[in-house]
C-alpha positions as CSV (number, residue, x, y, z in Angstrom):
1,X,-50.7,101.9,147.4
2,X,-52.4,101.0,144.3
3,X,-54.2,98.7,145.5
4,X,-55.8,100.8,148.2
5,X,-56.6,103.6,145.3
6,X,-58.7,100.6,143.7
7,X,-60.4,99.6,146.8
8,X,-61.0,103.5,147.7
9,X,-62.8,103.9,144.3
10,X,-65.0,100.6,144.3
11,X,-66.0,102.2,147.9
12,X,-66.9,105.2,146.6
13,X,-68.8,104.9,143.1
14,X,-71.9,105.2,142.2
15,X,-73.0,102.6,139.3
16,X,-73.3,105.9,137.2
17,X,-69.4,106.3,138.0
18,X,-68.1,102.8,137.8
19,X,-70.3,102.1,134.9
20,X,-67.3,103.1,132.2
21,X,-65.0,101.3,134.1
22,X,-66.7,98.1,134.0
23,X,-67.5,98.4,130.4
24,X,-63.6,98.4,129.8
25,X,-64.0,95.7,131.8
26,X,-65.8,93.5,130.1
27,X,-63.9,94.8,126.8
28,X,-60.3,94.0,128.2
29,X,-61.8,90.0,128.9
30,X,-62.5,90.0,124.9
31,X,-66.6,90.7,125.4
32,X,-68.1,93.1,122.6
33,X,-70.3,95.5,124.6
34,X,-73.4,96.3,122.4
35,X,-75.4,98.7,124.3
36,X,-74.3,101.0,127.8
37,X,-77.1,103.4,128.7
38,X,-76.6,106.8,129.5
39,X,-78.8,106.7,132.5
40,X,-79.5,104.5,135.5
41,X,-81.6,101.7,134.5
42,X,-82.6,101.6,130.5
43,X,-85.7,99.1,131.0
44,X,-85.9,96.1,132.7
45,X,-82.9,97.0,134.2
46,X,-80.9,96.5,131.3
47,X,-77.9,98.9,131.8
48,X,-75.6,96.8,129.7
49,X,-75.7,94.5,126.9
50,X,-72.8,92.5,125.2
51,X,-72.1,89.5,123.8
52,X,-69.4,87.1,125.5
53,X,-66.4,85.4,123.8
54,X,-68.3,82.4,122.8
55,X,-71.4,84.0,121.2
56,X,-74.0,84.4,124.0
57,X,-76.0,87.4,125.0
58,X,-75.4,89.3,128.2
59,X,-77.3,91.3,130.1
60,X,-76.3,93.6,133.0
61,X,-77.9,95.3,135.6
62,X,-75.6,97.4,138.0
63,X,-76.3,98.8,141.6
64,X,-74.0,101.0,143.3
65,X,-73.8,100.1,147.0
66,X,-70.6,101.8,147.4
67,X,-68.6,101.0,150.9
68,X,-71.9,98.9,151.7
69,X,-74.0,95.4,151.8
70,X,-77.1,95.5,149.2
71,X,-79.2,93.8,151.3
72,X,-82.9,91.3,151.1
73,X,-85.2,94.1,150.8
74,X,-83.2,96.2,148.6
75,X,-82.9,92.9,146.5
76,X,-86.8,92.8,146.9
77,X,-87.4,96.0,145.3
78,X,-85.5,95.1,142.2
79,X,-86.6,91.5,141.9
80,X,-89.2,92.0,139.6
81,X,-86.8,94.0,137.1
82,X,-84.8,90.5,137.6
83,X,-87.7,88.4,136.8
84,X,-88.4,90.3,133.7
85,X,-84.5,90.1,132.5
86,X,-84.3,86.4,133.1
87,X,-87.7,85.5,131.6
88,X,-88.0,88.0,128.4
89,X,-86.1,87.7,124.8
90,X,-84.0,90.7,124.9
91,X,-84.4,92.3,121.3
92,X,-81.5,94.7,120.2
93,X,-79.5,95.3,117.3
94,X,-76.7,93.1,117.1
95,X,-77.9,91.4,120.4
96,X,-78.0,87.3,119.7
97,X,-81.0,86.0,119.4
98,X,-81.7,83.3,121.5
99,X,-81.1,82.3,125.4
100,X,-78.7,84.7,127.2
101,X,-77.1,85.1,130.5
102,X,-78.6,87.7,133.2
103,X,-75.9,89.4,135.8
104,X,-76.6,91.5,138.9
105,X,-73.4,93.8,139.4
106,X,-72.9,96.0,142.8
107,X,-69.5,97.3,143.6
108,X,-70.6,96.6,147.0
109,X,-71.1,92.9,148.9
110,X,-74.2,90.6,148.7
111,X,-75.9,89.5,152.1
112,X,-76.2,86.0,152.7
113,X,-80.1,86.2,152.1
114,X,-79.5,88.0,148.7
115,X,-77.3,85.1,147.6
116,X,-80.3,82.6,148.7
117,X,-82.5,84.7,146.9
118,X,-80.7,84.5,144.3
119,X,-80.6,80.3,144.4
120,X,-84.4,80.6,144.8
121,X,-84.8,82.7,141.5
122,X,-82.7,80.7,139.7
123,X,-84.3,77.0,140.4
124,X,-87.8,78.7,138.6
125,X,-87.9,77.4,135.5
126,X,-86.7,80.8,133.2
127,X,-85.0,80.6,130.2
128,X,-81.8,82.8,131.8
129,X,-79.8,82.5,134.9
130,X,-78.9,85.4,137.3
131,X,-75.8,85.5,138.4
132,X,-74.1,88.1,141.2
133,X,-70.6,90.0,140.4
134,X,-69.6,91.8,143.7
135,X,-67.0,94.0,144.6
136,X,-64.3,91.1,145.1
137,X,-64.8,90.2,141.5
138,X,-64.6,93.4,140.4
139,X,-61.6,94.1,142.3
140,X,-60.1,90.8,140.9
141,X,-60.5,91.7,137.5
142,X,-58.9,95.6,137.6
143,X,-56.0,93.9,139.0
144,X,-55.9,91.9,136.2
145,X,-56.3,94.3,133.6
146,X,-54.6,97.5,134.5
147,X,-53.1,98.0,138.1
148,X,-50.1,95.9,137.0
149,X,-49.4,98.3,134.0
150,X,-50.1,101.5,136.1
151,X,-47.0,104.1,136.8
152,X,-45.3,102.9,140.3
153,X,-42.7,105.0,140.5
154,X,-42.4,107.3,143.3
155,X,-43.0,110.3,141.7
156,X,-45.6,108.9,139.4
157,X,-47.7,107.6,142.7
158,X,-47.6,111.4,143.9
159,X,-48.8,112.2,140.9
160,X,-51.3,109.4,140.9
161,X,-52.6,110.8,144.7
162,X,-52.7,114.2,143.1
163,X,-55.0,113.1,140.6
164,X,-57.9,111.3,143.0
165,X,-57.4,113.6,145.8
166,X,-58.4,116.7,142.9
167,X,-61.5,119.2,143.6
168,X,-64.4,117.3,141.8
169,X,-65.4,120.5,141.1
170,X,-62.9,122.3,139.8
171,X,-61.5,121.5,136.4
172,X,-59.4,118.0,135.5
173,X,-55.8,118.4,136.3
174,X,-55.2,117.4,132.9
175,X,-51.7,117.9,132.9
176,X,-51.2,115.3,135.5
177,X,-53.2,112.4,133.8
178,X,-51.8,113.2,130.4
179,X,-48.5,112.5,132.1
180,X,-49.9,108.6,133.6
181,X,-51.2,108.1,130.3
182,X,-48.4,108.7,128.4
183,X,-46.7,106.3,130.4
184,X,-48.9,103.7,130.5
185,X,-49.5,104.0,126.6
186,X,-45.3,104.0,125.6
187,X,-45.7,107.9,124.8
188,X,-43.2,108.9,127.3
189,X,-40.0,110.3,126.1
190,X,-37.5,107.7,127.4
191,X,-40.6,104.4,126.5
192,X,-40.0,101.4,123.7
193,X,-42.1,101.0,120.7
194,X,-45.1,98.6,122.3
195,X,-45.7,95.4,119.9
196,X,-49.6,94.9,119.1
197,X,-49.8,92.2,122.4
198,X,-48.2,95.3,124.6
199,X,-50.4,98.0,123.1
200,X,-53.5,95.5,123.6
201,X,-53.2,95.0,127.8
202,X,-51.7,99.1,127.9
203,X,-54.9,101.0,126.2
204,X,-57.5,98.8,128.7
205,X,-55.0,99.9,131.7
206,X,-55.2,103.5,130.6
207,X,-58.9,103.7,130.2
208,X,-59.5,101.9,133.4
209,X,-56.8,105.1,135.4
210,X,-59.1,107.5,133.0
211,X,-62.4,105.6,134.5
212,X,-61.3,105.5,138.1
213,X,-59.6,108.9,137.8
214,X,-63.2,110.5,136.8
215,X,-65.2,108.7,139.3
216,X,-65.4,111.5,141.9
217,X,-65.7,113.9,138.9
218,X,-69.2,111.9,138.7
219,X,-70.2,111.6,141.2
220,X,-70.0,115.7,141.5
221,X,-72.0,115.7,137.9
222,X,-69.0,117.5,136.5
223,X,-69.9,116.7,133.3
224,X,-67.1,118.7,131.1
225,X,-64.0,116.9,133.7
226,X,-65.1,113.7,132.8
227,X,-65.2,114.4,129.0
228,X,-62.0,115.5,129.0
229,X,-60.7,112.9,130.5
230,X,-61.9,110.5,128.0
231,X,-60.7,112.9,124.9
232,X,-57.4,113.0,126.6
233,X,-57.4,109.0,126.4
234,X,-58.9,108.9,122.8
235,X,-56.2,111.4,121.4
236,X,-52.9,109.7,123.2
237,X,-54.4,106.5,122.3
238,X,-54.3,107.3,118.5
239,X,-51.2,108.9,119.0
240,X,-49.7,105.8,121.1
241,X,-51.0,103.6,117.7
242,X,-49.6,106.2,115.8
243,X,-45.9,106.3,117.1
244,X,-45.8,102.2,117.5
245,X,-47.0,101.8,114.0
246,X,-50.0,99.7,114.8
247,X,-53.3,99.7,113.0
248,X,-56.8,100.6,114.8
249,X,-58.4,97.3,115.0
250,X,-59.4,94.0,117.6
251,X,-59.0,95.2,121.1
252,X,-57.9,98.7,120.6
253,X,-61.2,99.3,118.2
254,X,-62.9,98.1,121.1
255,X,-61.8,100.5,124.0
256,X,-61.8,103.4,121.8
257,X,-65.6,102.9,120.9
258,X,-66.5,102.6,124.8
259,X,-64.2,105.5,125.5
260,X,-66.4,107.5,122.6
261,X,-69.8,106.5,124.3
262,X,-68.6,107.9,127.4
263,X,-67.5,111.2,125.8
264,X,-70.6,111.6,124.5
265,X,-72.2,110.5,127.1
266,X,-71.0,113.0,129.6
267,X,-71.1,115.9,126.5
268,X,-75.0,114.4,126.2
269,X,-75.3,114.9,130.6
270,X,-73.9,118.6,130.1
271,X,-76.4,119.6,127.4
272,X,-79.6,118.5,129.5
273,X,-78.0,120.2,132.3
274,X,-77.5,123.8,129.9
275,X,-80.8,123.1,128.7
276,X,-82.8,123.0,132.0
277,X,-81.3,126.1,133.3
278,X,-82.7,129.4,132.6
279,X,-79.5,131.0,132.6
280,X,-75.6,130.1,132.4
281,X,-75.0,132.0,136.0
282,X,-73.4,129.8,138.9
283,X,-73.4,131.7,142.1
284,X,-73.6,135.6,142.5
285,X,-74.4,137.2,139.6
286,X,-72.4,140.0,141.0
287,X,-69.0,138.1,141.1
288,X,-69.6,136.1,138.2
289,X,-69.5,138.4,134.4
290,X,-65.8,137.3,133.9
291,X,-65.9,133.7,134.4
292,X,-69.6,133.8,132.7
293,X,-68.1,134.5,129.3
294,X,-65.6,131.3,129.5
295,X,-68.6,129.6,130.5
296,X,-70.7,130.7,127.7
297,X,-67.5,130.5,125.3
298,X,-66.5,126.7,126.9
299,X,-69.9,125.2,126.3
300,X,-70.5,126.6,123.0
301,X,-67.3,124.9,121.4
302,X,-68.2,121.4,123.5
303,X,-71.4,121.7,122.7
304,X,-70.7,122.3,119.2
305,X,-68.9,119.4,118.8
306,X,-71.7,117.1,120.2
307,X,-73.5,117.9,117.4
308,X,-71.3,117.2,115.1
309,X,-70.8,113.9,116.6
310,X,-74.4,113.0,116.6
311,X,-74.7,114.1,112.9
312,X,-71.7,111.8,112.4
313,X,-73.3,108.9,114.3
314,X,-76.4,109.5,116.2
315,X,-75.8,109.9,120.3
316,X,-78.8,111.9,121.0
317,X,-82.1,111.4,121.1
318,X,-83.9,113.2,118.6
319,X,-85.9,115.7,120.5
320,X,-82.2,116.7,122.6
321,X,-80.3,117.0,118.9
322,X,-83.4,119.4,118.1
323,X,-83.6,121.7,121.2
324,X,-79.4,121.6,120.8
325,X,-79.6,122.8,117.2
326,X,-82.1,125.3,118.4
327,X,-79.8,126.4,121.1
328,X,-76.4,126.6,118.6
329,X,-78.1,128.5,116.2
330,X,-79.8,131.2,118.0
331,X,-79.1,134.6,117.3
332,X,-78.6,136.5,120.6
333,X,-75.2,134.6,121.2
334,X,-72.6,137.1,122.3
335,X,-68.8,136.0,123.2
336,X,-66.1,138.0,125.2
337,X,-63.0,136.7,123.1
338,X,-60.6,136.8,126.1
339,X,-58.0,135.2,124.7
340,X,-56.8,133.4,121.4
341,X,-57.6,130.1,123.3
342,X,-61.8,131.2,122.9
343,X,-61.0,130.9,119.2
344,X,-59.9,127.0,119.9
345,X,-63.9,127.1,121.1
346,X,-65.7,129.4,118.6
347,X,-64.0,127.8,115.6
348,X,-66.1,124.1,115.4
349,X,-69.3,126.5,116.3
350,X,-68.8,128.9,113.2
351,X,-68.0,126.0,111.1
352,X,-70.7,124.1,112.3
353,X,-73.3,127.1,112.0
354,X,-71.8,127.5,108.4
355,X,-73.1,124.4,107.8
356,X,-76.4,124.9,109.1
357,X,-77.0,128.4,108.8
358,X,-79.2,129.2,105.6
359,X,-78.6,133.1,105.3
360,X,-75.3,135.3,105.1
361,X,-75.1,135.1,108.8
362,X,-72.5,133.0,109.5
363,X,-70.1,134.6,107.1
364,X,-70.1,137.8,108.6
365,X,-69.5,136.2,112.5
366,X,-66.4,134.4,110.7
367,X,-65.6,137.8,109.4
368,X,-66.0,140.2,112.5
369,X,-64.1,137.2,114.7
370,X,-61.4,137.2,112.1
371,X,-61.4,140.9,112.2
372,X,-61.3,141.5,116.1
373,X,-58.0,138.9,116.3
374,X,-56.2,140.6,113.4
375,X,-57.1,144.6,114.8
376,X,-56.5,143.3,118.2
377,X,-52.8,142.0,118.1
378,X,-51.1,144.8,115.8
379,X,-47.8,145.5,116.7
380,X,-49.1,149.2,118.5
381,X,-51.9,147.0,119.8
382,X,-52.7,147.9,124.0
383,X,-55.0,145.0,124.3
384,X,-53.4,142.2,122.4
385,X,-55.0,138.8,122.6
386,X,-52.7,136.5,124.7
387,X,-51.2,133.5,122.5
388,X,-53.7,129.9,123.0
389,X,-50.8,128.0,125.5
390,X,-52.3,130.6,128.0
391,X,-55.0,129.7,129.7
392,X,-58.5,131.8,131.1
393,X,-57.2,131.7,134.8
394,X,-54.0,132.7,133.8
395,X,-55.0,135.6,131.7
396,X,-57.6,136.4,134.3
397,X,-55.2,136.1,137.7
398,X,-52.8,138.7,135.4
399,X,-55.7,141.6,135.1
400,X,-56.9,141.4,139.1
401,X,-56.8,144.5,140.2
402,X,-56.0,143.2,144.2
403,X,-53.0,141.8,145.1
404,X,-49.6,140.6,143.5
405,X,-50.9,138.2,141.0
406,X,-48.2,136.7,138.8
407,X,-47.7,139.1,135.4
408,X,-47.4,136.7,132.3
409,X,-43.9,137.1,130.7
410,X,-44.9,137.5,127.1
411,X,-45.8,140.1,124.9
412,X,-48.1,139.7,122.6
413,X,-48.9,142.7,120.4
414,X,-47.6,141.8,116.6
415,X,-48.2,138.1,116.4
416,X,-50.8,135.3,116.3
417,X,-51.3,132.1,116.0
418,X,-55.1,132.0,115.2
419,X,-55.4,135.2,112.5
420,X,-53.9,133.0,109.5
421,X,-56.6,130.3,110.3
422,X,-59.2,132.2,111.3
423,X,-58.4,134.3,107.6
424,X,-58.3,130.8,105.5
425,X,-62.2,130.3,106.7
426,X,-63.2,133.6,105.9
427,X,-61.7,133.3,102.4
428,X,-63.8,130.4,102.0
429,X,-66.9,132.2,102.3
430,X,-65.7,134.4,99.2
431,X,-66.3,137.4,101.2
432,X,-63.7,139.2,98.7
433,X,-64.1,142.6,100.1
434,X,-64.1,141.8,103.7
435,X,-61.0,140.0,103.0
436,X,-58.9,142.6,101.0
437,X,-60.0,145.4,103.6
438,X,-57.8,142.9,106.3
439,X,-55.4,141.8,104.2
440,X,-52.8,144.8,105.0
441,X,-53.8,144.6,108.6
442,X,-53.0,141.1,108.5
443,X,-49.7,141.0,106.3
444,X,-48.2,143.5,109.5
445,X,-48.9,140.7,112.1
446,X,-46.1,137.5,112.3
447,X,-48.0,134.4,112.2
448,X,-46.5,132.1,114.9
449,X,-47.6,127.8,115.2
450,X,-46.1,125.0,116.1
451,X,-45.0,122.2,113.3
452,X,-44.5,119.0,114.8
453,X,-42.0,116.3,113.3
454,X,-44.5,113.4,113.2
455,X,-48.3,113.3,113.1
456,X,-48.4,111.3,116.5
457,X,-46.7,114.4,118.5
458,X,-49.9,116.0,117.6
459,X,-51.4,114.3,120.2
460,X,-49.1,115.8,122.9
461,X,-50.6,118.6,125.1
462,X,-46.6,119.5,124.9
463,X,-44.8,118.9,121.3
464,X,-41.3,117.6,122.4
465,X,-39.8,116.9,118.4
466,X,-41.1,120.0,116.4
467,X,-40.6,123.6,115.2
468,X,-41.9,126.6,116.5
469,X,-42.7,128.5,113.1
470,X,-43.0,132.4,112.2
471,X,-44.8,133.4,108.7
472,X,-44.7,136.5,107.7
473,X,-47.2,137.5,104.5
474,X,-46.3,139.5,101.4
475,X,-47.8,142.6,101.0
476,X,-49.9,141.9,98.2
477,X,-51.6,138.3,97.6
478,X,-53.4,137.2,94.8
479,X,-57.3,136.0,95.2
480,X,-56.8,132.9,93.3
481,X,-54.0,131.6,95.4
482,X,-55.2,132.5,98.5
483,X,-58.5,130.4,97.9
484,X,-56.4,127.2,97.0
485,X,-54.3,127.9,100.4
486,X,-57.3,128.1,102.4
487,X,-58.3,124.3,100.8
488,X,-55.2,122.9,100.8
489,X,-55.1,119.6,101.8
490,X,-53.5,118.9,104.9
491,X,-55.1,115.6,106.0
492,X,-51.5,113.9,105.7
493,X,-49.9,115.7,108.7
494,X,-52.4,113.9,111.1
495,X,-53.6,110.7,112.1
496,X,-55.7,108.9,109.7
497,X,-58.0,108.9,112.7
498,X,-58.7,112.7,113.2
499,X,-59.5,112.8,109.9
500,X,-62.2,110.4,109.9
501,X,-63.4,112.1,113.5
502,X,-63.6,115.8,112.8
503,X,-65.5,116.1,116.2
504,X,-62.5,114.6,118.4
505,X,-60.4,116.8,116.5
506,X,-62.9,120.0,117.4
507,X,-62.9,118.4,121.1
508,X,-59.3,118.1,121.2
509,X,-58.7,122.3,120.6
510,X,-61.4,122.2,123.7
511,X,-58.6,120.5,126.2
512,X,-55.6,121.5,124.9
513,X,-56.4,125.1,122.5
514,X,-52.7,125.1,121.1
515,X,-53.3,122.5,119.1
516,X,-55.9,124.7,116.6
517,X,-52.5,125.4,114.1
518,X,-54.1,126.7,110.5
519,X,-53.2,122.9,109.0
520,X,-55.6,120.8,112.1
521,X,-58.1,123.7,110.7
522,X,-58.0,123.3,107.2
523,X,-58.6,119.5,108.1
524,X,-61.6,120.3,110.1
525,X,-63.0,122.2,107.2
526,X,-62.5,119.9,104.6
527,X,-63.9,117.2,106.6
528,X,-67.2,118.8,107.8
529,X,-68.0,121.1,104.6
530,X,-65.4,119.3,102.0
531,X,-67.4,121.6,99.2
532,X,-67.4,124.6,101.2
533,X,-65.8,127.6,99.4
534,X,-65.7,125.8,95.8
């Protein structure tokens, strides 16, 4: 059965959709992958560059022939792109100076006249050799590296069939690869603590399900599926290193660089896409408004996050980072908050306009956001925000006005679990007055979150070893203590890891929004304006 799912893949993928796949590839066989480009063909043909175990440069080119033959004269039409790899010093940083080795890569089959052409290009006298990797190799190798490792279990297959036969569409069943994951890494509730050899083969097995998994996600340009799927793997891949006490380095490192390229990659893929359109509409404007506004919210938060990444370490082009900056900061923004899980979204974006914003502006947003959660969930409250572990659709299917829809079993009028957080940011911006005109509002709701026993259960879309906490405020607080609240640090409570990546931390609250608690937000803060509020 596995098997088959493998084969179906490597017959289906473009080389834009097998390209993160064979990047963990080459990782898993101990090569350090230099350079993967975002698009088809970088130049020359250059899609990939590493450097192999034993020092020398590599270049790839990849062609998706998927289910197919590449054939003479589609070889013909790339041949001078060949000529140019094998012939011409490839200059890139950290790329070895010096001779180096030239692959064509097709997760399809090489006629017999390809593989002659091939012997023909290779007795010219060029300073590189080409060599062909088909689909039998590839095959080969993600039996080697993952399929062995892979859940096999009955149930864990259904899942498995679940997860590939998905909408490419529709959103990723995130739930059902969290759960392959977790097995694969040791995260499951009944699994071993993994020794550093274990953990090495297990992370290269789960990025290569994430990889395959995403593939028809892809191919469908569903840009936000695919990211998710790779911040899943980043976050249970800390936590995994987390819970068996191993360090970030050597292999490990490796895979979780490549699985960061390809988030930002596909977060780089959905800007271009917003920024070409004239609007954010898909389908009938008529039928749309509601599912607009989680549109408009969804993207905001991602996007917000790919900027912080690039500012952390540049992912964009210049001119994109620009026009996205431009975008982020305009003024005629407007959000329906339809649920305390939009908050998980507009946090990283007021923090990150804070940070950019050179008037008053984006204190007052923090303050009228902070203000609409606290009125809205008062214990008399008729339109209460539902609590984050709610979904849109769920919150959405509940108000239909057709049908028998099922009714969500929880009140929420009188509690939250953003208001506290949301209140520590505004106190940061020292708006004194806005905050003692909420404070008795706020001291009448009960502030619910999750504590979790150990940081790596943080990295659980469901906390199976914690405590679900209510707070409930004096009546009076003093200004001087509140400010040092609002800054406390909280960085121990994590991995080491979200603290030195505020924007996984900001993309995490995008997949799983009950994991914004008011400590994973004073940790964002600190991290991305650590003098903010002093």
């Amino acid at each position: 059965m596995l098997e088959k799912l493998l084969e179906n893949w490597l017959d289906s993928a473009s080389e834009r959709s097998y390209q993160p796949v064979f990047v963990q590839m080459l990782s898993a066989q101990g090569y350090s992958v230099v350079h993967s480009t975002r698009h088809a063909a970088l130049e020359f043909g250059k899609d990939i560059l590493a450097i192999a175990p034993d020092g020398t440069g590599c270049a790839y080119q990849l062609k998706g022939n998927p289910g197919g033959r590449l054939g003479l004269a589609a070889f013909r039409t790339i041949q001078p792109q060949l000529v140019q790899l094998m012939s011409q010093a490839i200059v890139f940083p950290g790329f070895p100076a010096g001779r180096h080795r030239s692959f064509l890569v097709s997760n399809g089959y090489f006629d017999e006249e390809v593989q002659r052409a091939e012997d023909d290009l290779n007795r010219a006298k060029y300073p590189s050799r080409l060599k062909l990797i088909s689909r039998g190799e590839l095959l080969k190798w993600a039996k080697g590296i993952g399929m062995a490792l892979w859940p096999s279990e009955l149930d864990d297959t259904q899942l498995l069939l679940k997860l590939f036969l998905a909408d490419p569409r529709d959103l990723l069943p995130i739930e059902t690869l969290s759960t392959l994951i977790e097995k694969i890494l040791g995260l499951g509730a009944d699994s071993k603590r993994f020794g550093r050899e274990q953990m090495d083969r297990a992370i290269p097995a789960a990025a290569l399900l994430v990889g395959i998994a995403t593939a028809r996600f892809a191919e469908q340009e569903n840009h936000l599926a695919v990211a998710w799927a790779w911040i899943l793997f980043l976050v249970l891949t800390i936590g995994g290193l987390e819970r068996h006490r191993l360090t970030l380095k050597g292999p490990a490192a490796k895979a979780l660089a490549l699985a960061e390229t390809s988030t930002s990659d596909a977060l780089a893929a959905l800007w271009q896409e917003v920024k070409t359109r004239k609007d954010l509409v898909e389908g009938s404007p008529f039928t749309d408004p509601e599912i607009y506004h989680w549109r408009k919210v969804t993207l905001v938060g991602a996007l917000s996050c790919l900027a912080i990444k690039h500012e952390a370490a540049a992912c964009l082009e210049l001119e994109d980072y620009e026009d996205l900056k431009t975008w982020l900061l305009r003024h005629d923004h407007n959000f329906n908050v339809w649920g305390e899980g939009a908050i998980a979204s507009l946090v990283p974006w007021l923090l990150w306009t804070q940070q950019h914003e050179a008037t008053l502006r984006s204190d007052f947003q923090i303050g009228a956001i902070t203000g609409l959660v606290i009125g809205s969930n008062q214990r008399d409250s008729k339109t209460a925000l539902a609590n984050p572990y709610h979904s849109f659709e769920s919150i959405y299917r509940n108000i239909l006005p057709f049908g028998k829809p099922p009714k969500l079993s929880e009140e929420f009028a009188g509690m939250s679990h953003t208001a506290l957080l949301l209140f520590h940011l505004l106190v940061r911006t020292n708006l004194k007055q806005t905050c003692r005109a909420l404070w008795p509002d706020l001291t009448r709701i009960h502030h619910r979150y999750m504590v979790h026993d150990s940081a790596w259960e943080y990295c659980h879309l469901a906390i199976r070893y914690g405590m679900d906490e209510t707070l409930v405020l004096a009546s009076e607080g003093r200004w001087p203590e509140l400010c040092a609240d609002a800054r406390r640090d909280m960085s121990a409570t994590l991995p080491t890891a979200f603290v030195k990546r505020p924007w996984l931390l900001g993309l995490w609250w995008q997949v799983a929004p009950q994991r914004l608690t008011p400590d994973a937000s004073r940790i964002f803060a600190n991290a991305l304006l650590p003098n903010w509020g002093f």
